[in-house]
mmCIF file of the N, C-alpha and C atoms, coordinates in Angstrom:
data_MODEL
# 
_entry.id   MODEL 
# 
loop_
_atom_site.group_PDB 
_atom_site.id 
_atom_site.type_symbol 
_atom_site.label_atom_id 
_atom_site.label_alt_id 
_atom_site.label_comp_id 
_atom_site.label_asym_id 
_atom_site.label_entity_id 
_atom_site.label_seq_id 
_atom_site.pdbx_PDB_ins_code 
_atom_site.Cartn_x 
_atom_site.Cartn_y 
_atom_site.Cartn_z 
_atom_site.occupancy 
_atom_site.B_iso_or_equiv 
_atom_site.pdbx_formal_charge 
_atom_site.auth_seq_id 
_atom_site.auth_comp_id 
_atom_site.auth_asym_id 
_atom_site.auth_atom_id 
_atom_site.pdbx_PDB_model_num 
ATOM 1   N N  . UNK A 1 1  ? 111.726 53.666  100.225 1.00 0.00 ? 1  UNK A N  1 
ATOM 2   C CA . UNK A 1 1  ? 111.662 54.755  101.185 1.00 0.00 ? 1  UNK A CA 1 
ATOM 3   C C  . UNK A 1 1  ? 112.198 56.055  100.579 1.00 0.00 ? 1  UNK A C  1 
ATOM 4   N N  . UNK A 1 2  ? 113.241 56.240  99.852  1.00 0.00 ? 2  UNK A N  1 
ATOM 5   C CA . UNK A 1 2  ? 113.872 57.197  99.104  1.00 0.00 ? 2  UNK A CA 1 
ATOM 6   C C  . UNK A 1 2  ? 112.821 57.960  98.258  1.00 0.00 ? 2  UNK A C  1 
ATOM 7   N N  . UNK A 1 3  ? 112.451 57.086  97.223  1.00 0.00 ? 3  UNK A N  1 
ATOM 8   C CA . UNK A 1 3  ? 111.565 57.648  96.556  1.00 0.00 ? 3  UNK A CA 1 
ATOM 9   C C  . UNK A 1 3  ? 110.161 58.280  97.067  1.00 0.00 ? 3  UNK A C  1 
ATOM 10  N N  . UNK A 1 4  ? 109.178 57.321  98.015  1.00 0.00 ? 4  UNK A N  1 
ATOM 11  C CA . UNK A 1 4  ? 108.460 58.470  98.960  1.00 0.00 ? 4  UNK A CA 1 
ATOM 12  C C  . UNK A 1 4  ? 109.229 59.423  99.444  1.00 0.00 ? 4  UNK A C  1 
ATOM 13  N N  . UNK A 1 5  ? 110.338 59.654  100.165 1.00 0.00 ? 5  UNK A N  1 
ATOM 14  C CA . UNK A 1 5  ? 111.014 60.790  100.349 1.00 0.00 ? 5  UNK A CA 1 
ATOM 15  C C  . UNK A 1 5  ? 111.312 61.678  99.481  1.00 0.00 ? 5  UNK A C  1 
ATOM 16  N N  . UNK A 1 6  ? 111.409 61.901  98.116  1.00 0.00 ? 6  UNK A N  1 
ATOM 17  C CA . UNK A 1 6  ? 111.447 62.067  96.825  1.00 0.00 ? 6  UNK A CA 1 
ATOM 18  C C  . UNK A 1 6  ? 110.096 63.457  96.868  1.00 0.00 ? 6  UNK A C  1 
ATOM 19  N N  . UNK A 1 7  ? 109.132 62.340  96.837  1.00 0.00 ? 7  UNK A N  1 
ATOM 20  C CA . UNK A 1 7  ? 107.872 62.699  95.895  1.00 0.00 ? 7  UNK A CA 1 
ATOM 21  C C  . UNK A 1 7  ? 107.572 63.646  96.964  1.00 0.00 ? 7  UNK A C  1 
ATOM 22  N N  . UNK A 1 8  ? 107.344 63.222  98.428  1.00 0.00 ? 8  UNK A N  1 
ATOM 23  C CA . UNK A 1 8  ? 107.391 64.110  99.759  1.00 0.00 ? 8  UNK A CA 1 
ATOM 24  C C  . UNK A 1 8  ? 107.771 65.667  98.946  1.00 0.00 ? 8  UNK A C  1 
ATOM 25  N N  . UNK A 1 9  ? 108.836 65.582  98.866  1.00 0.00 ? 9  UNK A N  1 
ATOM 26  C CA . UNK A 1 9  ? 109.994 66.913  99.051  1.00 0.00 ? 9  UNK A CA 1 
ATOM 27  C C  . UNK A 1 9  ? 109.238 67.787  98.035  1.00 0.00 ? 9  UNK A C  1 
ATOM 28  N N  . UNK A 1 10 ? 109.081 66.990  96.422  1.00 0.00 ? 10 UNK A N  1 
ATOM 29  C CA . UNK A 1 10 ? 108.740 67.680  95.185  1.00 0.00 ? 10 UNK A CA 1 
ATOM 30  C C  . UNK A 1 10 ? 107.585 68.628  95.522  1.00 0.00 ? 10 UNK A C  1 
ATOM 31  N N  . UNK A 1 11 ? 106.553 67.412  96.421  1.00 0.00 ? 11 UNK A N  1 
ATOM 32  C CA . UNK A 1 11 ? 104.811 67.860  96.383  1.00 0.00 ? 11 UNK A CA 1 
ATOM 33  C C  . UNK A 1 11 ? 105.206 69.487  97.412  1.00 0.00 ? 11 UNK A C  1 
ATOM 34  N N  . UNK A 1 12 ? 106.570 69.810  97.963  1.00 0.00 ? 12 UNK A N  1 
ATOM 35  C CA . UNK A 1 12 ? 106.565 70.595  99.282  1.00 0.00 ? 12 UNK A CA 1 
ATOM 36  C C  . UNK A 1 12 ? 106.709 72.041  98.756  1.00 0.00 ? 12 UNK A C  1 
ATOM 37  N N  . UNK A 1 13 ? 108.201 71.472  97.334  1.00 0.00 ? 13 UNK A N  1 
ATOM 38  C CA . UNK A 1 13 ? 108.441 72.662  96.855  1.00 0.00 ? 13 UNK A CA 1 
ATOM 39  C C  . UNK A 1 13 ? 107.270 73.601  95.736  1.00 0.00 ? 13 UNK A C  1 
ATOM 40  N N  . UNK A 1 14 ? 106.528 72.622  95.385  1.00 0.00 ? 14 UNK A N  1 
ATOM 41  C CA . UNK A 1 14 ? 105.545 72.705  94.248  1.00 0.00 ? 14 UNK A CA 1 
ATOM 42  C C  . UNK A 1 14 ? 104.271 73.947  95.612  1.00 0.00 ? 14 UNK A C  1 
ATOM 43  N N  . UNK A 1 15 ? 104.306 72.944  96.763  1.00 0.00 ? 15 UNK A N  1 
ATOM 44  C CA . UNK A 1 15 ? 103.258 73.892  97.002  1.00 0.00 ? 15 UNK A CA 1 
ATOM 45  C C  . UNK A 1 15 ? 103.527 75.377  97.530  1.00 0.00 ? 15 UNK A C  1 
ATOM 46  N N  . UNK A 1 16 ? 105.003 75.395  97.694  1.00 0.00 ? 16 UNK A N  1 
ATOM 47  C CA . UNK A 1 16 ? 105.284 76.536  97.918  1.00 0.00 ? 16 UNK A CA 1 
ATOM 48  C C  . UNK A 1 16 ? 105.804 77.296  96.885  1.00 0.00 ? 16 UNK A C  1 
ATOM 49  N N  . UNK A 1 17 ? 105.913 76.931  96.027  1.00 0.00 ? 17 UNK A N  1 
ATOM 50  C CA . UNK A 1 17 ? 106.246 78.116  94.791  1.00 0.00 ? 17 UNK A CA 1 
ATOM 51  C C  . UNK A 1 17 ? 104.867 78.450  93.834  1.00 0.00 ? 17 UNK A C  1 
ATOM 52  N N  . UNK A 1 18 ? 103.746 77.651  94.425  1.00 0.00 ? 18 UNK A N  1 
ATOM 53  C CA . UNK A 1 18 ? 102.513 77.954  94.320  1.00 0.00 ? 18 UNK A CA 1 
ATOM 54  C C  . UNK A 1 18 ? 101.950 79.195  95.472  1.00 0.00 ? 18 UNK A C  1 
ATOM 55  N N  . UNK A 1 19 ? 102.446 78.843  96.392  1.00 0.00 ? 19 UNK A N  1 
ATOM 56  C CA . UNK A 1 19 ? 102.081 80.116  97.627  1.00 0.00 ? 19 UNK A CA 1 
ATOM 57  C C  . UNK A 1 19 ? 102.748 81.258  96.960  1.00 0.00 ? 19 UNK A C  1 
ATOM 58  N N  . UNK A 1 20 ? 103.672 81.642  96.347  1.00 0.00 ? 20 UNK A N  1 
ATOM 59  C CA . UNK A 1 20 ? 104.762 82.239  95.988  1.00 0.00 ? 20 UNK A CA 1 
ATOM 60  C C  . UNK A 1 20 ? 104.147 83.055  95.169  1.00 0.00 ? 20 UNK A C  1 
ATOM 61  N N  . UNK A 1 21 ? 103.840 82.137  93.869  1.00 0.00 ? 21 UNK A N  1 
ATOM 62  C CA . UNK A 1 21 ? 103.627 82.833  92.619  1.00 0.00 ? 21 UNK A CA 1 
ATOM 63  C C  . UNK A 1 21 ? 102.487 83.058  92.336  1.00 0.00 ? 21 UNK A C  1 
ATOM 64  N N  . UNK A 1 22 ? 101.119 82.228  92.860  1.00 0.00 ? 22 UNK A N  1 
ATOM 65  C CA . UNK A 1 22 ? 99.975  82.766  92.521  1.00 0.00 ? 22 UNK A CA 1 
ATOM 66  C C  . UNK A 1 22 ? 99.130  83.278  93.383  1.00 0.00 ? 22 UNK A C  1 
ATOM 67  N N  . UNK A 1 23 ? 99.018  82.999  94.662  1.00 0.00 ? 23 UNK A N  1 
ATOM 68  C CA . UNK A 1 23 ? 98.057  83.582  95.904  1.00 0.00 ? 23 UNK A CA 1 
ATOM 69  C C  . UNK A 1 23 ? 98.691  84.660  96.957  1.00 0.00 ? 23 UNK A C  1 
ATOM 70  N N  . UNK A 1 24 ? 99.872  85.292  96.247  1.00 0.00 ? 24 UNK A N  1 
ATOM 71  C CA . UNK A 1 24 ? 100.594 86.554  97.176  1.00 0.00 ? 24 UNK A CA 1 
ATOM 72  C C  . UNK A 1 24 ? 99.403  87.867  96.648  1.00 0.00 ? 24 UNK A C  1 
ATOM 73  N N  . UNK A 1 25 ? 99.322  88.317  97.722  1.00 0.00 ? 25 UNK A N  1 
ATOM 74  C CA . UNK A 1 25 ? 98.468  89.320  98.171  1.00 0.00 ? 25 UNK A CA 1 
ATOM 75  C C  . UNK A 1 25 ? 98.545  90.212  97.581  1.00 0.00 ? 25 UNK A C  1 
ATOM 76  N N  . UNK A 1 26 ? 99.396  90.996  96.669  1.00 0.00 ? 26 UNK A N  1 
ATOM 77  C CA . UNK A 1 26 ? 99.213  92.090  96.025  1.00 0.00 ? 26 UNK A CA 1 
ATOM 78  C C  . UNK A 1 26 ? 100.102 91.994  94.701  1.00 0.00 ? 26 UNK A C  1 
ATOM 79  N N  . UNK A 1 27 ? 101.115 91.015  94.807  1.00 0.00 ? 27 UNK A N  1 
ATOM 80  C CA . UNK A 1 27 ? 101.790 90.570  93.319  1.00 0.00 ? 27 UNK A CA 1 
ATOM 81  C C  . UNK A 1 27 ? 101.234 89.913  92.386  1.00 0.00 ? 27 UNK A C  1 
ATOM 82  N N  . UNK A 1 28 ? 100.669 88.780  92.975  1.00 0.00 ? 28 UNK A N  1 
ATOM 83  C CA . UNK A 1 28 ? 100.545 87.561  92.766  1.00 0.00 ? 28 UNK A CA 1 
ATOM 84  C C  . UNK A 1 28 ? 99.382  87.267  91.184  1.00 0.00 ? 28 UNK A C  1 
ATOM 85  N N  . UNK A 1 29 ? 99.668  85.883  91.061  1.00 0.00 ? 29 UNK A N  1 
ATOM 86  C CA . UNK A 1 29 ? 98.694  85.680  89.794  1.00 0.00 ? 29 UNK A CA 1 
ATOM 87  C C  . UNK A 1 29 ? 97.507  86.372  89.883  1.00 0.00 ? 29 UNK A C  1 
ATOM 88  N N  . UNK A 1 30 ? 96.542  86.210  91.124  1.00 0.00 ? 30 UNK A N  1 
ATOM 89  C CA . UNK A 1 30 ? 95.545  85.920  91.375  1.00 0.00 ? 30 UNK A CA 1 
ATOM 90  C C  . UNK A 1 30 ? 94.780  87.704  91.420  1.00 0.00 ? 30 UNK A C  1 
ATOM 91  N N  . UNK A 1 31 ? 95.869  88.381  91.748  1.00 0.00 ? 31 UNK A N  1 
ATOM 92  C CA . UNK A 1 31 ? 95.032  89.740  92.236  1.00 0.00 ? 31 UNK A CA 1 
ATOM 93  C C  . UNK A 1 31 ? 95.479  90.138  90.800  1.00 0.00 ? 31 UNK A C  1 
ATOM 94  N N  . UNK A 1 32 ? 96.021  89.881  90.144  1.00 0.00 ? 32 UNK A N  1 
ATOM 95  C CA . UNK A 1 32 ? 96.495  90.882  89.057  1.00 0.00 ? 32 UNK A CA 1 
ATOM 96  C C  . UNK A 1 32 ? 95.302  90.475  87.783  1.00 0.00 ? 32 UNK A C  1 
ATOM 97  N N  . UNK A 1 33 ? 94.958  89.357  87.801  1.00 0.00 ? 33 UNK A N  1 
ATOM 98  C CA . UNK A 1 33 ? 93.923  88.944  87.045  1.00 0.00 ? 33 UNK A CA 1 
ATOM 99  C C  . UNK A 1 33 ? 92.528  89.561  87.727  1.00 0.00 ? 33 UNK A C  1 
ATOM 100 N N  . UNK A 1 34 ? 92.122  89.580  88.746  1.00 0.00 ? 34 UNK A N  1 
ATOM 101 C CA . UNK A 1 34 ? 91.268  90.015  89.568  1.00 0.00 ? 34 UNK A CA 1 
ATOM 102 C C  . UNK A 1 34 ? 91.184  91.826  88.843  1.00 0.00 ? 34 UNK A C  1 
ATOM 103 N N  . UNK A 1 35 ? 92.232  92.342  88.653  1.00 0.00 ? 35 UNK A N  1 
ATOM 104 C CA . UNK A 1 35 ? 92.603  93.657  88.573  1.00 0.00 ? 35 UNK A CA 1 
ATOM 105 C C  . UNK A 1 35 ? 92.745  94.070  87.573  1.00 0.00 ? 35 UNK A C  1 
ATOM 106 N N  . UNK A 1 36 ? 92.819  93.114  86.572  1.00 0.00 ? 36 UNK A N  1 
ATOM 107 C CA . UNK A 1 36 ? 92.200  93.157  85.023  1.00 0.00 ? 36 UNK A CA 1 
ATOM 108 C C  . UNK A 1 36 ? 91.008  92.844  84.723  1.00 0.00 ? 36 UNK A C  1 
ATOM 109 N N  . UNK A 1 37 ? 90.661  91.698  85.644  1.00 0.00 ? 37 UNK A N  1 
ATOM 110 C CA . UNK A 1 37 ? 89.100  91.892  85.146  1.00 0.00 ? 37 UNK A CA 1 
ATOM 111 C C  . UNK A 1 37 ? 88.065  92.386  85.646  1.00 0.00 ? 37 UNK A C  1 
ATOM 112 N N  . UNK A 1 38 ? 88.500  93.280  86.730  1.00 0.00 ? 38 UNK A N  1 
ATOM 113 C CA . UNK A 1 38 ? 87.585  94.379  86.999  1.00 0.00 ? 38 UNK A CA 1 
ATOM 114 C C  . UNK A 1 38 ? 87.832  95.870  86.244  1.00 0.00 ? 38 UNK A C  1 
ATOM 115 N N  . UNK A 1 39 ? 88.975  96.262  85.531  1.00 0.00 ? 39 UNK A N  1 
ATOM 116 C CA . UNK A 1 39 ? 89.352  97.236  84.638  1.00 0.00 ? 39 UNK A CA 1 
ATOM 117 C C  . UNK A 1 39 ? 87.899  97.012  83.455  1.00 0.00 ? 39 UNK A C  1 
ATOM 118 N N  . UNK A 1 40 ? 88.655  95.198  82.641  1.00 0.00 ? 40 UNK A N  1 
ATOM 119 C CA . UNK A 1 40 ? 87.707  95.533  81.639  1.00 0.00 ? 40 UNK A CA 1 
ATOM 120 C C  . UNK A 1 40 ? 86.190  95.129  81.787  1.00 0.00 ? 40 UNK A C  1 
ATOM 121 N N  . UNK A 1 41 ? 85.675  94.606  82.740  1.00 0.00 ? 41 UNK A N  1 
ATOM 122 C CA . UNK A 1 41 ? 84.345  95.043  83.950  1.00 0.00 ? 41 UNK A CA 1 
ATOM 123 C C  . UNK A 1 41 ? 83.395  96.786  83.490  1.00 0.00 ? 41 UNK A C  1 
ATOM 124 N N  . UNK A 1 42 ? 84.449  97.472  83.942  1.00 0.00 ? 42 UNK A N  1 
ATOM 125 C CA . UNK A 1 42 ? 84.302  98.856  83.932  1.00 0.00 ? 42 UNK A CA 1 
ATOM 126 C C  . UNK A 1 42 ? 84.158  99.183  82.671  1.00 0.00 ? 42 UNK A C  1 
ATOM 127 N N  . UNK A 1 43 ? 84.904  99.170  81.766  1.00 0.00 ? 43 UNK A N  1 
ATOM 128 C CA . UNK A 1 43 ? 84.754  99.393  80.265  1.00 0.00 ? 43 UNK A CA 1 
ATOM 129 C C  . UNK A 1 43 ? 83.916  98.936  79.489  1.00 0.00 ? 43 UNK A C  1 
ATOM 130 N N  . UNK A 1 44 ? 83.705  97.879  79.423  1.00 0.00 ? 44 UNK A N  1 
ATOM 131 C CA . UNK A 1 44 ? 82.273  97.409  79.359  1.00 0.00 ? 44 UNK A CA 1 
ATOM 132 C C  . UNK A 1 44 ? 81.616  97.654  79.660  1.00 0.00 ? 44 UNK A C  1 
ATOM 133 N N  . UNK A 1 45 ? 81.126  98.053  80.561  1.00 0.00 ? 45 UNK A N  1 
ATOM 134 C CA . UNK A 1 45 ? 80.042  98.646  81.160  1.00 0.00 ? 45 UNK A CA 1 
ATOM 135 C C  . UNK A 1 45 ? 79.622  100.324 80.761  1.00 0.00 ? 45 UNK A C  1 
ATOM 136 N N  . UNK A 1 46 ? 80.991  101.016 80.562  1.00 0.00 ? 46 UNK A N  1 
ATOM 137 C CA . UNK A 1 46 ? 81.278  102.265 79.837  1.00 0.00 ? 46 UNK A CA 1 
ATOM 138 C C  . UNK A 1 46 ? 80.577  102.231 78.288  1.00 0.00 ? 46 UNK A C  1 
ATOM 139 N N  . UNK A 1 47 ? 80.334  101.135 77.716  1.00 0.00 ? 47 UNK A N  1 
ATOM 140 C CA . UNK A 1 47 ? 80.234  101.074 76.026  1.00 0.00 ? 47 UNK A CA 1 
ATOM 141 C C  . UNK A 1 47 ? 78.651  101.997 76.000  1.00 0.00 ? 47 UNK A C  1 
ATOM 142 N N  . UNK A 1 48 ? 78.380  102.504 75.240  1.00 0.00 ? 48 UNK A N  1 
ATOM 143 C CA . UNK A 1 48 ? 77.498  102.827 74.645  1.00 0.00 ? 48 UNK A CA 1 
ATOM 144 C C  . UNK A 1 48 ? 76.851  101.815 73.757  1.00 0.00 ? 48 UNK A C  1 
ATOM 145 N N  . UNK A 1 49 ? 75.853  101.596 73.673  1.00 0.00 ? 49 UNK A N  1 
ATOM 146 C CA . UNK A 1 49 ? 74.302  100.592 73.003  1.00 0.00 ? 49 UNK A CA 1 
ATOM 147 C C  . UNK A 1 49 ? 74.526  101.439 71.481  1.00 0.00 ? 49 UNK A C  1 
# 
């Protein structure tokens, strides 16, 4: 019982330092990559042939 209680707790903190660190709305992993790869999107697209 401990140990399901255990693994419980781990899977709880894991998914919240996942809410935390990658799907926050304007910090987060997710927009900042989003926000680089629409920069070099643009630049690319800027190149001359």
């Amino acid at each position: 019982m401990r140990n399901i209680l255990m693994t419980v707790m781990m899977l709880v903190v894991v998914i919240v330092m996942f809410n935390a660190i990658v799907t926050k709305d304007t910090t987060g992993t997710r927009s900042q990559i989003e926000s680089q790869g629409s920069t070099t999107n643009t630049k690319i697209g800027e190149l001359a042939p």
